[in-house]
N, C-alpha and C positions, 0 to 999 in steps of 0.2 A: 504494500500500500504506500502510495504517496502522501508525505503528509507537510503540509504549507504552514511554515512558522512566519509572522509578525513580531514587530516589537522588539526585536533581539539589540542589544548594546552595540555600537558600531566596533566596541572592540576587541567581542567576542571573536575567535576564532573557528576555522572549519575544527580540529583537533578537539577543541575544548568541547561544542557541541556534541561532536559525536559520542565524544565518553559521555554526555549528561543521556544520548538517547540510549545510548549505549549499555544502560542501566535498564531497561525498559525490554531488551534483547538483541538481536542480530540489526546494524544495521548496515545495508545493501550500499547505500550512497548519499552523501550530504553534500549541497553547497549552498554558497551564501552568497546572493547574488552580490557583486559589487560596481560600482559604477564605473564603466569606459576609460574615461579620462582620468580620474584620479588613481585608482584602483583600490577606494577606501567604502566598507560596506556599505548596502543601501539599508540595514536593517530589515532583510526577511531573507528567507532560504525556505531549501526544500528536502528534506532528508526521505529516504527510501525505506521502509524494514517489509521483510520479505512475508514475517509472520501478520496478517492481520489482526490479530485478535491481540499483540504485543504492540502494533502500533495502534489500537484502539484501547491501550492502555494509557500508552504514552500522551494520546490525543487529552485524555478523560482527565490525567493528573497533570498534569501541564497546564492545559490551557486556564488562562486567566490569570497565571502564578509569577510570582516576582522573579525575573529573574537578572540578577546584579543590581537592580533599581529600578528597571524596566518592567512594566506588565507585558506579560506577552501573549497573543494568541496562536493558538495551537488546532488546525483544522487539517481533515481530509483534502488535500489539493483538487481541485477542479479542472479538469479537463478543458484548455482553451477553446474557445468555440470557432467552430470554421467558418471562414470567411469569402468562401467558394474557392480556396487556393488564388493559384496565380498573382499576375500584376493587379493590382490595386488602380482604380483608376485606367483600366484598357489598356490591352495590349501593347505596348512599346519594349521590339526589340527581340521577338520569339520569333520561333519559326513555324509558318505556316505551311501546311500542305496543298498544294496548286497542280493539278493535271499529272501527279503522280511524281512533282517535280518540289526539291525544296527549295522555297521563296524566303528570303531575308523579310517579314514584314516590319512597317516600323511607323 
């Protein structure tokens, strides 16, 4: 199960996380997103545990709890919702199929 944390301290680490989930049972994979340009936390991530019934423990005792000063929430991550694929705003720049012939369209 996927599960989506808020709220975390910008100076928590991937490491430090995973031992706190890490307590709770297996976990598969953790990151924490961080921002592009600076490369200093945005404050949420997403950790993996393979067991659902350990990460709907994790979920149950977690969420809402202080963690370093912070409250933090603790859910089920959601599944982004699709957006028909593709370019955004019309095709610019793919390739079209034409008379059996491939066309640069643009």
């Amino acid at each position: 199960m996927k599960i989506f944390i808020t709220g975390l301290p910008l100076e928590v680490g991937e490491d430090e996380l995973t031992a706190v989930f890490g307590d709770f049972g297996q976990v598969k994979s953790l990151r924490i997103i961080k921002d592009r340009e600076t490369g200093q936390s945005r404050g949420f991530g997403f950790v993996e545990m393979p067991v659902d019934e350990e990460a709907k423990e994790a979920i149950k005792r977690m969420n809402g709890g202080d963690y370093n000063g912070n409250r933090i929430k603790v859910a089920e991550a959601q599944e982004k919702p699709s957006t028909g694929g593709g370019n955004a705003g019309g095709g610019g720049g793919g390739f079209k199929r034409n008379n059996n012939n491939r066309e640069r369209s643009y």
